[in-house]
N, C-alpha and C positions, 0 to 999 in steps of 0.2 A: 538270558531270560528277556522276555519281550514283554512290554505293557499291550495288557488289552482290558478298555474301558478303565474300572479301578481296580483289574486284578493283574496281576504276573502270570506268563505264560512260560513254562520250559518244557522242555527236551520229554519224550514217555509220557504225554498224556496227563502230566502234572499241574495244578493251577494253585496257586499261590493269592493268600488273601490277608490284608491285615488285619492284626489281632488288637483291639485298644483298650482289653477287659489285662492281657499279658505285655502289648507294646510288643508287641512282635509277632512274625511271620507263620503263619499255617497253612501248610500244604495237604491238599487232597489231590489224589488219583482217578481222571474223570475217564479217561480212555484205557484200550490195550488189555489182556487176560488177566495181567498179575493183579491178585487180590489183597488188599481191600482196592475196592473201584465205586466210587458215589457217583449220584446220578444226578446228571449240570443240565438248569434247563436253555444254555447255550446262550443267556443276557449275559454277558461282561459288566454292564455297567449296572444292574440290581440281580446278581446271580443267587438261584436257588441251590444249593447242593443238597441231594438225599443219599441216606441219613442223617443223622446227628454228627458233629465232630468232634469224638473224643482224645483232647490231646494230654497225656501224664507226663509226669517227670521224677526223679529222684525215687524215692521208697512208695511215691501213688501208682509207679508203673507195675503190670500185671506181673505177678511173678518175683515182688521181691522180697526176698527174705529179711525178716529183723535182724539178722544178725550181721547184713550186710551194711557197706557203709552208704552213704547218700551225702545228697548238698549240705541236710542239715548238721550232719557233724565233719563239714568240709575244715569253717573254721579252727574249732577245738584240732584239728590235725595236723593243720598247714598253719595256722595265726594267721591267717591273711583273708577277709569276705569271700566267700562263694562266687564264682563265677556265673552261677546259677540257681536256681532254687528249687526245692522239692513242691509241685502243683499238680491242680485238675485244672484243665479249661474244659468243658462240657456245653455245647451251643447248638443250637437248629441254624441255618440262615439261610434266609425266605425273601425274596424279592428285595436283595438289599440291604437287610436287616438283619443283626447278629442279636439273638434270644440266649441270652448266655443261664444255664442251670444253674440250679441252688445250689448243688455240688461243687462249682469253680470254687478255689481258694480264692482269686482278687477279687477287689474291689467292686465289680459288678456283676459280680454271681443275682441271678435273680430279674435283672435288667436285658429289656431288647434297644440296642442304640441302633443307628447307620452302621452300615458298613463304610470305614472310613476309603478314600482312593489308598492305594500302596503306591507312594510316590517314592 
């Protein structure tokens, strides 16, 4: 993976952006057929991506049954912290700017910050 401006750049047309609403890394697909593919207005350093970027995890991913298990009852399974947590991150990011939606479970659901560099 290679830095460009303050995003990561890899392998397939993928761009890599950091996430400061999760503290962690989200990737969209700007190039190549395979879909989904968002649309980069090619700034590295205040990048647009279109659409939205919807990222789930645990029991918020499309398709999961309640009957199934998830992060949330990782510990009651194992006694030991989740390695992970059941979430929405749901955001626009527009010149820069990460517009995170009401729907995100963290801490700044609601909130547009910077886009921090991914150092």
């Amino acid at each position: 993976m290679s830095k460009e401006g303050i995003l990561r750049k890899a392998k397939g047309g993928h761009l890599f952006f950091w996430c400061p609403g999760c503290d962690g890394a989200h990737m969209v697909r700007v190039e190549g057929e395979v879909r989904p593919c968002w649309g980069f207005n090619g700034n590295y350093e205040k990048p647009t991506f279109t659409p939205s970027v919807l990222v789930t995890s645990g029991h918020y991913v499309a398709g999961h049954q309640a009957s199934e298990e998830c992060w949330c009852t990782y510990e009651k399974r194992f006694g030991k912290k989740a390695p992970f947590e059941c979430s929405i991150c749901h955001s626009f990011v527009t010149d820069g700017k990460i517009q995170f939606l009401d729907d995100c479970t963290h801490a700044l659901a609601g909130q547009t910050v910077p886009l921090p560099p991914f150092d």
